[in-house]
N, C-alpha and C positions, 0 to 999 in steps of 0.2 A: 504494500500500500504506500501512496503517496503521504505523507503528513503536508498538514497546511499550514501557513505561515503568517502571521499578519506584520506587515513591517510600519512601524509608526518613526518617521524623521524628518524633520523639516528640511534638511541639506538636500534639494535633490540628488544634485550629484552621487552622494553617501546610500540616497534610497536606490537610484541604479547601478549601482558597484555591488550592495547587498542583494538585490534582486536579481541579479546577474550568477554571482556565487550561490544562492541557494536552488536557481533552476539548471545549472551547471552539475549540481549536488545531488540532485533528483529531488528537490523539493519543489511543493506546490506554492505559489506566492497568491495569496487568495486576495491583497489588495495591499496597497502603498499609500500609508495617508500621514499629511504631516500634522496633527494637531490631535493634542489627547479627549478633546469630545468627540471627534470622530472618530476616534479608537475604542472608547465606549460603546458607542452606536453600534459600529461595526463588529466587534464580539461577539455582540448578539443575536446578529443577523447571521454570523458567517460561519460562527463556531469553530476558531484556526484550533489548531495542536497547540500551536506555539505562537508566541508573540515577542518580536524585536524591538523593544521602546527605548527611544533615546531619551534618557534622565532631560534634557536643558531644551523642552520645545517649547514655541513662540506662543503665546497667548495667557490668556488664566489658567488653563490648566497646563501647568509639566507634567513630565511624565510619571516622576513620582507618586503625585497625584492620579492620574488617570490610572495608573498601575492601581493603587487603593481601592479607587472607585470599581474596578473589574474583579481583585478577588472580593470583593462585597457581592459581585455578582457570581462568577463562577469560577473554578479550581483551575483554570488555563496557566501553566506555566512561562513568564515574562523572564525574558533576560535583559539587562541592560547594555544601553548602550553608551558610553561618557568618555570625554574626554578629561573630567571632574571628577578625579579620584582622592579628592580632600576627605577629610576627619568627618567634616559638616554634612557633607551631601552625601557620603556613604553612609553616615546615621541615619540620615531622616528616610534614603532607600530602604533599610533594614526594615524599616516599618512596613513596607508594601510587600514582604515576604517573596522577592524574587529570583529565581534560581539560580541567577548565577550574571556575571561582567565580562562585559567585552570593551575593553577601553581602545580608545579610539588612539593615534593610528594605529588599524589591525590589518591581517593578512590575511588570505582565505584560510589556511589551515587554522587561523583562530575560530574561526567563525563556526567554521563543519564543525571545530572538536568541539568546540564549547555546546553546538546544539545538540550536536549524537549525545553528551554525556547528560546534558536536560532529560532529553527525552527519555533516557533511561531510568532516569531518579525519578521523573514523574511518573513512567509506568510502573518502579516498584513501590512507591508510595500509593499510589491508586490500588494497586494489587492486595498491598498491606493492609491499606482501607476496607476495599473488599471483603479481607479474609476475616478481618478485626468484627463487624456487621454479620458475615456468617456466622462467626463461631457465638457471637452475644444471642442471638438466635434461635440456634442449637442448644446452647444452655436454657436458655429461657424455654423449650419444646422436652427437653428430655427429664424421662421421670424420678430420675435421682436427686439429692436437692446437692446445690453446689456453692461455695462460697469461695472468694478470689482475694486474697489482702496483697499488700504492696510490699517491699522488702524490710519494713518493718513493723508486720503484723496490723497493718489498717485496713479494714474491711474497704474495697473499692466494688466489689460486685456478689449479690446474691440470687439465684433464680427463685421464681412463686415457692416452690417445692420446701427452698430454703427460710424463706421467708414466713411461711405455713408452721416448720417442724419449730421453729426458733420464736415466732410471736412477733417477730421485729422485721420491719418494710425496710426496705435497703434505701430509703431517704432520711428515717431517722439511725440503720447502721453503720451508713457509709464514711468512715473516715476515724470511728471508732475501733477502739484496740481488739482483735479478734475475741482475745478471752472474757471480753464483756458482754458479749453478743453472742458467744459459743461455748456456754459452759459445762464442767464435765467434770464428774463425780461416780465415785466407787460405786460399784449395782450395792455390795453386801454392807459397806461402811459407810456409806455416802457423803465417805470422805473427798474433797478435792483433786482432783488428777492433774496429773501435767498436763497442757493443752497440745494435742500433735501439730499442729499450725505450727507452735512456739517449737516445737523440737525438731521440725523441718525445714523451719528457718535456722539454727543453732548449726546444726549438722549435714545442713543440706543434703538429704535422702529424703526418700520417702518412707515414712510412719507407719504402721499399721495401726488401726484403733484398736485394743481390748474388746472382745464378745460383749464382755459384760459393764460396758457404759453405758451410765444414763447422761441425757443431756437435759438441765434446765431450760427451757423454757422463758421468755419473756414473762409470762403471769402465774409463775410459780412451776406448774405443770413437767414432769417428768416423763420420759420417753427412749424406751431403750435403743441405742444407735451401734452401726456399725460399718465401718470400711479404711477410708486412708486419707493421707494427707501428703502431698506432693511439693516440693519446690518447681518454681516456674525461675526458668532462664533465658535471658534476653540474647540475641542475634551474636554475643560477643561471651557468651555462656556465662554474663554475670548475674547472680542471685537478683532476680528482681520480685519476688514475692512468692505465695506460696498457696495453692489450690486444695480446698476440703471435698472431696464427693461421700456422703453419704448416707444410709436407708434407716429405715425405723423398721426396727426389727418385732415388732409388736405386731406390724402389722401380716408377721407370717410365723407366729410362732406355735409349735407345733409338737405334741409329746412324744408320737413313735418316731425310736430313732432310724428308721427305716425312711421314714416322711422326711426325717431332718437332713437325713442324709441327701437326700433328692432332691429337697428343697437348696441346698448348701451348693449343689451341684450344678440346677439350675441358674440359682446366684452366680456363678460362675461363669457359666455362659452369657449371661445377662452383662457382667462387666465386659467380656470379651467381646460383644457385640457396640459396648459403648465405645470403646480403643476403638473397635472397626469402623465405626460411624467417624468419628474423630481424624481418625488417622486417614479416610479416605477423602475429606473434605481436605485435611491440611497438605496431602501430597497430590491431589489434583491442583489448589493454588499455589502450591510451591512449585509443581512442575510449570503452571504459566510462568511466573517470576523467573525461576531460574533458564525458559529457555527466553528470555526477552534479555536478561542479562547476558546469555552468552554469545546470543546472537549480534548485541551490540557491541560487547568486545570485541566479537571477530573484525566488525566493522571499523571501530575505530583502530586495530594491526595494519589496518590495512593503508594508513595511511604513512604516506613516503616519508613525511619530514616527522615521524614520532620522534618524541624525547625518549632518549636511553633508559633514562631513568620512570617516564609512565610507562615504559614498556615492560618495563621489568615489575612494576606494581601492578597492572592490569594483566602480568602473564601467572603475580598471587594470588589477583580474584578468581581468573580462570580455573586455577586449581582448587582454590575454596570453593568454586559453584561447581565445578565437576563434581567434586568429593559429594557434595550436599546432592547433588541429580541423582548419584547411585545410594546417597539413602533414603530419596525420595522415591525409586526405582522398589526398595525393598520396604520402604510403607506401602506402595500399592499392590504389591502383593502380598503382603498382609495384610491388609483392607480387601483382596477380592476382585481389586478393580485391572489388575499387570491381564494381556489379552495370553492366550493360551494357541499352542499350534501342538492340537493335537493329532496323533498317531497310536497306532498301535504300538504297544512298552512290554516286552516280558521281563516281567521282575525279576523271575528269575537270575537272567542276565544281568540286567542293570546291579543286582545286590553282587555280584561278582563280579562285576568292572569297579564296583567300590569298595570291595575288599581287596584286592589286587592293589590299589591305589592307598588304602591306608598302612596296606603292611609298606609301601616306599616311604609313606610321610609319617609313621610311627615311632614310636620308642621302640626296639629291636626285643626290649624286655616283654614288649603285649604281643602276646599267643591271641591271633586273631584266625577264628574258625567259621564256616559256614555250614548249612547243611538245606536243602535245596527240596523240599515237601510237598510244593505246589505243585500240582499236577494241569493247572489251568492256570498260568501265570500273567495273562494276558488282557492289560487293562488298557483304557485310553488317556491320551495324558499327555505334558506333557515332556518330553523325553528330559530336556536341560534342566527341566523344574525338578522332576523326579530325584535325577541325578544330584542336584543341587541341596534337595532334603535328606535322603539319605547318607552325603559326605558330613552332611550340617550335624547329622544327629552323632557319627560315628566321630569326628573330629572332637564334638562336646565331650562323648564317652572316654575318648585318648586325657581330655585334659583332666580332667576326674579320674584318670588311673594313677597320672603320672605322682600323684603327691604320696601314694603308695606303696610306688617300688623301692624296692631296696636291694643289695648283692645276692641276698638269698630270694627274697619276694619276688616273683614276676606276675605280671598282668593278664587279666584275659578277657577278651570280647569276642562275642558273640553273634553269627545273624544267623534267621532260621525265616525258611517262607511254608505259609500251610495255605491252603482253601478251606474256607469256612462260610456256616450258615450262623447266625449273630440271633441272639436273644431279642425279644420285643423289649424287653427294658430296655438291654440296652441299646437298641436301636434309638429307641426314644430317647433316652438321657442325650443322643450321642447327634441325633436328626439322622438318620437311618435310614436306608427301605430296609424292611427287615425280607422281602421278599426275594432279595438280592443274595448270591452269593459273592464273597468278600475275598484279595486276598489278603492274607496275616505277615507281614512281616514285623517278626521281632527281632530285636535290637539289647541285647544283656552287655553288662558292665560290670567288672570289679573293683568300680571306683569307692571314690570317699560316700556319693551317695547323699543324695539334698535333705537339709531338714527339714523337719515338721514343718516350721512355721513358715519354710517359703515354697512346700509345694505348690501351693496354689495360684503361686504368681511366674509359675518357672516361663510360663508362654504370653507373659506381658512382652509388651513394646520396649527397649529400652533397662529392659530389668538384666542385673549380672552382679552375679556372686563373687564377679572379681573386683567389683568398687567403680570401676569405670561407666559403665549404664554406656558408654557411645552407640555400638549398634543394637539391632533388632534382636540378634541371636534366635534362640530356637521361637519365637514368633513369626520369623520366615520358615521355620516347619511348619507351625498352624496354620496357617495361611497357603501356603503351596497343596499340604493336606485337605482342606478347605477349599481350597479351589478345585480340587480334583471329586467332590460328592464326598471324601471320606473322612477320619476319625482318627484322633490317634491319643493315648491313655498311656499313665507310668506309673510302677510300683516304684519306692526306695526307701533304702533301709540304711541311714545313717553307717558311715565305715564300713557297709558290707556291698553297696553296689544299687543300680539301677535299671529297671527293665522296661523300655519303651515299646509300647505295641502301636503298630498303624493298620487302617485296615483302608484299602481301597478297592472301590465294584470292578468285579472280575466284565469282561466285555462281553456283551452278550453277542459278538458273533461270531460263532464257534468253527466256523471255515476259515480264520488269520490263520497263517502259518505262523508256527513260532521258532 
């Protein structure tokens, strides 16, 4: 696409030297006026991309001025244009919020870089906008209740949900200290608790809450509560506040523990579907952003007289936006949304091109075994995905052995493939056809073996046992698993080891060669 341009400068001459260079540029010049009322006017009629104002034009209004008067009107990015790069007149600019200077005498290469890099900052600020309005949205739509404070525990945002469980309207909590508005006391003592908000700011992790918290209420009223508390990080990964999601547990509480357990399960799935919801909104506007960003860097490489030194800063951001596209790349397949090129897979095979491949990138000490059961190994799928979850799960299990071995200890892992027909439970707990036959591969480990209190978070976004949280980890298994119809469930038993079971629908058509 073309962008349009609006050039506002009394110097003729200066307005066809700039009109010149920007249709030279491949830009559109949608109109050439020297005086800032008619640069108002025309805004609104023409609706440019961009706008070129020279700060010192003839009449009552400068540009400065008219600049003002337009974002009162609309978000259009203005650069200036001056030969008046004093103390005075770059102040009273700063007030018209313009993106950016072009001091006069300029060159073309000033001109093109100064606008490619406008135009970028304006798309990811629009983008940022955007994403900021969907997500307030989505909180305010979704049935958990959510509260948001700032990097020193001040309430900035609560949804109805929150505002309902807590008694307090986020106009009278907003900018109050979270533990006034969030309070939380022992279920059996009802004694005081530490606030997780407050210990997720402290330590920057994420919290778990205690089963057995009640939270007070605005008008006394008590209410049993449970989930997490999260630090939120800004673009540059510094602390900038800290996110509360959590359910009232009353409202499903339940005696067999048969039920609880099902209940507990569901619960489960329920937060896994929030991260999905979440993660696929944030890595659809992230992938706009970051291909608008790289696409513009290429653009501005390309010019001949680059400085040595932007080139080498714009060749940091490229690598920072790379990095960020392939973890954006593995939120959408987490989320469900990455597209799929399916074919026929025998698992069979696939599980023994990745054992082949772990005993190369293994510790020498792990005895890695297969044994090959399936008699119908032939799903659809697809193949690089497959591939990619299976090394994901066996890579995880290598690193959980190694803190084990020792001169005499050696390691051992396991894979096994079976065809099976699957329980209506747990077809249901699981979202199943139970009328499908499945196949089993399992996945055993002699590792250390996860604890209690973080199985249930081991296929979050972002979650690692190693302190770092940077990628997805095994939530690019759920998700790849997930996107194939199937399921996948783990035993483990502290210091003794881990058994991952996946089950994906066998294909029903039974003339593939395998």
């Amino acid at each position: 696409m073309k962008y349009k341009v609006l050039i506002v400068e009394d110097e003729s001459v200066v307005a066809w030297h700039l009109q010149d260079i920007l249709e030279q540029s491949g830009y559109e010049v949608v109109a050439s006026v020297g005086s800032g009322e008619d640069a108002v006017k025309l805004t609104q009629t023409l609706a440019p991309d961009l706008i070129l104002m020279d700060i010192s034009l003839k009449g009552d209004m400068d540009g400065i001025e008219a600049a003002s008067q337009i974002l009162k009107i609309c978000k259009i990015p203005v650069i200036f244009l001056t030969a008046h790069a004093d103390k005075h007149t770059l102040n009273r600019a700063k007030n018209a919020m313009p993106y950016g200077y072009i001091v006069k005498p300029f060159q073309e290469k000033d001109v093109v870089s100064a606008i490619e890099i406008v135009l970028n900052k304006h798309q990811q600020v629009s983008l940022e906008k955007e994403m900021e309005i969907w997500l307030e949205n989505l909180l305010h739509s979704v049935g958990e209740s959510v509260i948001a404070t700032d990097e020193k525990g001040r309430i900035k945002f609560m949804n109805p949900t929150a505002e309902e469980m807590t008694g307090w309207k986020l106009n009278d909590a907003s900018g109050r200290d979270i533990s006034e508005v969030f309070q939380l006391f022992d279920t059996k003592t009802r004694e005081p608790i530490e606030n997780p908000a407050k210990l997720a700011l402290k330590e920057n992790r994420l919290v778990e809450l205690d089963k057995s918290v009640l939270l007070r209420a605005k008008d006394g009223s008590e209410l049993e509560i449970t989930d997490s508390a999260a630090p939120i990080k800004d673009s540059n990964g510094k602390l900038s506040g800290v996110v509360i999601i959590f359910f009232d547990c009353n409202k499903c509480s339940l005696t067999n523990p048969k039920e609880k357990q099902l209940l507990e399960h569901l619960r489960r799935i329920k937060k896994m579907d929030v991260f999905n919801t979440l993660s696929s909104g944030f890595a659809n506007n992230f992938n706009s952003l970051l291909t608008g960003i790289l696409g513009n860097i290429a653009l501005l490489k390309r010019d001949d007289y680059m400085n040595p030194d932007l080139e080498k800063k714009l060749d940091r951001i490229e690598g920072a936006a790379s990095r960020a596209a392939l973890l954006v790349k593995q939120l959408m397949i987490f989320s469900r949304q990455a597209g799929l090129s399916p074919e026929p897979v025998n698992l069979n095979q696939e599980v023994a091109h990745v054992v082949e491949t772990l005993r190369k990138l293994t510790d020498p000490r792990i005895e890695i075994h297969a044994e090959f059961n399936a008699d119908r190994p032939i799903v659809i799928g697809d193949r690089s995905q497959i591939s990619e979850m299976l090394l994901a799960i066996g890579l995880n299990a290598h690193e959980a052995i190694v803190p084990t071995l020792t001169k005499r200890r050696q390691g051992k892992m396991g894979f096994s493939t079976h065809v099976e027909s699957l329980s209506p439970v747990f077809c249901a707990e699981h979202r199943l056809d139970p009328e499908k036959l499945y196949v089993h591969v399992a996945i055993a480990d002699s590792g250390i073996g996860i604890k209690n209190e973080l199985k249930e978070r081991v296929f979050e976004p972002f979650f690692s046992t190693k302190g770092s949280g940077r990628g997805l980890g095994l939530s690019i298994v759920f998700g790849i698993i997930k996107n194939h119809h199937g399921a996948i469930s783990f035993t483990s038993i502290p210091g003794q080891g881990s058994l991952f079971d996946i089950y994906l629908p066998v294909s029903a058509h039974l003339d593939i060669v395998e």
